[in-house]
N, C-alpha and C positions, 0 to 999 in steps of 0.2 A: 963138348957141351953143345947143347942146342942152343937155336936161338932165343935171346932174349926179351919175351914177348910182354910192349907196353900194356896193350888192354884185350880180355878176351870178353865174348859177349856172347852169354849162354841166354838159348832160345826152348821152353821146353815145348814139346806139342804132341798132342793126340787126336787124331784122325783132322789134318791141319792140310792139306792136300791141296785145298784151294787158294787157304788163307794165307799160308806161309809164304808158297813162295814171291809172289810180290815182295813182303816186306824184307826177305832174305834179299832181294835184289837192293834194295835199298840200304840195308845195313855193309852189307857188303861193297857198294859203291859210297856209301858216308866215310868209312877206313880207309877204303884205299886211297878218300881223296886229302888224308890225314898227315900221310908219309909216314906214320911210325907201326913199326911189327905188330901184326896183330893177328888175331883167332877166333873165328865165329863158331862155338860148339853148340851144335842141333841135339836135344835128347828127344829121341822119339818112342815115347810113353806108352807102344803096345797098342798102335794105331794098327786099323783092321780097314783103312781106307785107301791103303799106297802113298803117303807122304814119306813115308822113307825111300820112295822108289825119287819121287820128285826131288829129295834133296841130292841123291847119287847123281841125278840129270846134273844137277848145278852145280856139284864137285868136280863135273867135268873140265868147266873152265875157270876154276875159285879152289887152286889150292889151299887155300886158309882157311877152307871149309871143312871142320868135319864133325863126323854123324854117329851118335852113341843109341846102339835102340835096344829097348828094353821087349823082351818075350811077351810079353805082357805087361795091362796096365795098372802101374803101382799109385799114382797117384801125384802131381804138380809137386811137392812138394820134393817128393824122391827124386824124382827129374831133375827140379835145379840143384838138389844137392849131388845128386852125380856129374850135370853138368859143373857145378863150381868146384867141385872138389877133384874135377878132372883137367880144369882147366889151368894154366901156366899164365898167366898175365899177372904184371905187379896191380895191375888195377882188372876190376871184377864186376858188370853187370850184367842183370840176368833182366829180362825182357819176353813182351808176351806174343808170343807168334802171329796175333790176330794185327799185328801195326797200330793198334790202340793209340799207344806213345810215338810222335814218329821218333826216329833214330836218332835226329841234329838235336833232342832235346837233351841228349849229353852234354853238350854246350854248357845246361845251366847247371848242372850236381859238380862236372867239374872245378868250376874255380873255389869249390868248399872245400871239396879234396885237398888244392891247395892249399888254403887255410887250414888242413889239417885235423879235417875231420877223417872219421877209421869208417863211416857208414853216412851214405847219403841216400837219399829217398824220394822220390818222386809225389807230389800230392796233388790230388782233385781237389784239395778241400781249403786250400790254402789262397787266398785272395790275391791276385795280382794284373794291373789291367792290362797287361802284356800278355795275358797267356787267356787263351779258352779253352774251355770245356763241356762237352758237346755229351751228355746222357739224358736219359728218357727217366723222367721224374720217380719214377719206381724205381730206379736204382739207387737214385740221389739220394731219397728218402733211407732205404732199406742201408743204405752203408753209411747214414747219421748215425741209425739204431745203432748197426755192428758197432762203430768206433763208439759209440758214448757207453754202450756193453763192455768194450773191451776196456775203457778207462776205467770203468768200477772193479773190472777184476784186476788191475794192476800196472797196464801200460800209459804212463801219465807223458803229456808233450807230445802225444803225437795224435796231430791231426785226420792222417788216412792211412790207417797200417794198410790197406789193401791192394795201392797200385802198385803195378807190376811191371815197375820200372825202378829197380835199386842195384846201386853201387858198393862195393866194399874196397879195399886196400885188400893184395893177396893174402899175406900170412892173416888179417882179420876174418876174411871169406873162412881161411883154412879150420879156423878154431872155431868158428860159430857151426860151421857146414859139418860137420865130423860131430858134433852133439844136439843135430837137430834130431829130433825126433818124430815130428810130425810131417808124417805122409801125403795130406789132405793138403786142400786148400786153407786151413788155419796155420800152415806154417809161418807163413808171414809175421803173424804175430808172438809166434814161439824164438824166431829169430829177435825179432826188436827186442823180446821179454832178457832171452839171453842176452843180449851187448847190453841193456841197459847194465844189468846184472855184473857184467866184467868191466864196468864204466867204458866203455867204449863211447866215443865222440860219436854224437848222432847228430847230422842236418837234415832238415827237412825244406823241399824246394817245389813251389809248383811249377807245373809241367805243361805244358798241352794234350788234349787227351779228347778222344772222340768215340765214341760209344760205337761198336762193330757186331752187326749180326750175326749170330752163330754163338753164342757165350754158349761158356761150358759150363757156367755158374749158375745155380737155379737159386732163390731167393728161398723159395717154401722148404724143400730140402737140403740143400747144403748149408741153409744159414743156421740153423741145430746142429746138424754134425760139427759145425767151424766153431761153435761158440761150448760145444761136447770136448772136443782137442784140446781148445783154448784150459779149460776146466782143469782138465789130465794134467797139461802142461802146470798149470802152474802147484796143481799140490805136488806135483815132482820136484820142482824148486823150493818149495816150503819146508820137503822131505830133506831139504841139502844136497840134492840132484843136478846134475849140469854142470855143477860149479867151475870143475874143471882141474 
């Protein structure tokens, strides 16, 4: 048997070259200063920049490193479900290549785990004077919209489906990740939509969070396609889809 690994921390990325590695350096010195087993798996989403070449550079001295690359680009979504669903950790976070979130903000979803929640979630949107957050008022605004769009179509309690900092419990990852369906950047919310769906214990925790140039995320167009997925998804569940 292999070893038995506490936490894996799936990173998905497409044409990430510059951005990645930094914060790879970082995650990967936040665990090892942990002492307990762990796994940083990289999916590289059919980058056409060399980030897959950078992350082999840094497998060289990081064997708990390793790199899943897709031929082509399927879409964030695909990514972290191949990274989670590849991954071996009793515990499950998937994280955005850009350092957005830094790493130590594990710290805070952790002690909910404890207490026993199956999903914890990272939030911009969540007030607490401990923690800042650092975006450029056009986004602020544009991801009010999304979440108070996505509470009409059916996700209630949650604050900011969108950041890209969330935990699972492994066999939870294994059941949500295996009937996610969406490819896109609306996955996020077809996930929350599912675990609410299978009562899955959901926390919500804000985070630190600093707005990083280069998004992959355009506001004018991905924000119809995200809210087009969102749609799909749920007359799938309506149809009795997913359930499991």
């Amino acid at each position: 048997m292999g070893e038995r690994i506490t936490w894996s921390v799936v990173i998905p990325a497409y044409n990430e070259a510059s951005r990645l590695p930094p914060y790879l350096r970082q995650v990967a010195a936040f665990l090892e200063g942990r002492g307990e087993p762990y796994e940083v798996v990289v999916v590289d989403d059919g980058s056409l920049d060399g980030t897959a070449d950078r992350v082999r550079h840094f497998q060289a001295a990081h064997d708990r490193v390793r790199l899943i690359v897709h031929p082509q680009n399927r879409g964030k979504g695909y990514a972290v479900k191949t990274g989670m669903l590849s991954a071996r950790g009793q515990f499950r976070l998937f994280t955005d290549a850009d350092g957005a979130t830094p790493i130590a903000e594990l710290k805070r979803l952790e002690p909910l785990l404890q207490a026993g929640a199956d999903v914890v979630i990272g939030s911009r949107a969540l007030k607490d004077p401990g923690v800042s957050v650092q975006a450029r008022w056009q986004r602020v605004w544009s991801g009010r919209i999304f979440n108070w769009m996505v509470a009409r179509l059916g996700l209630k309690g949650i604050a900011d489906s969108q950041c890209g900092f969330k935990c699972f419990r492994g066999a939870v990852a294994e059941d949500l990740f295996r009937s996610l369906r969406t490819d896109g950047f609306g996955f996020d919310v077809e996930l929350l939509l599912l675990a609410q769906r299978r009562r899955y214990r959901i926390a919500e925790v804000a985070v630190n969070w600093a707005d990083q140039p280069g998004s992959k995320v355009h506001v004018l167009t991905d924000g119809p396609r995200m809210v087009g997925q969102i749609l799909r998804v749920r007359a799938a569940l309506a149809r009795g889809k997913g359930r499991g």
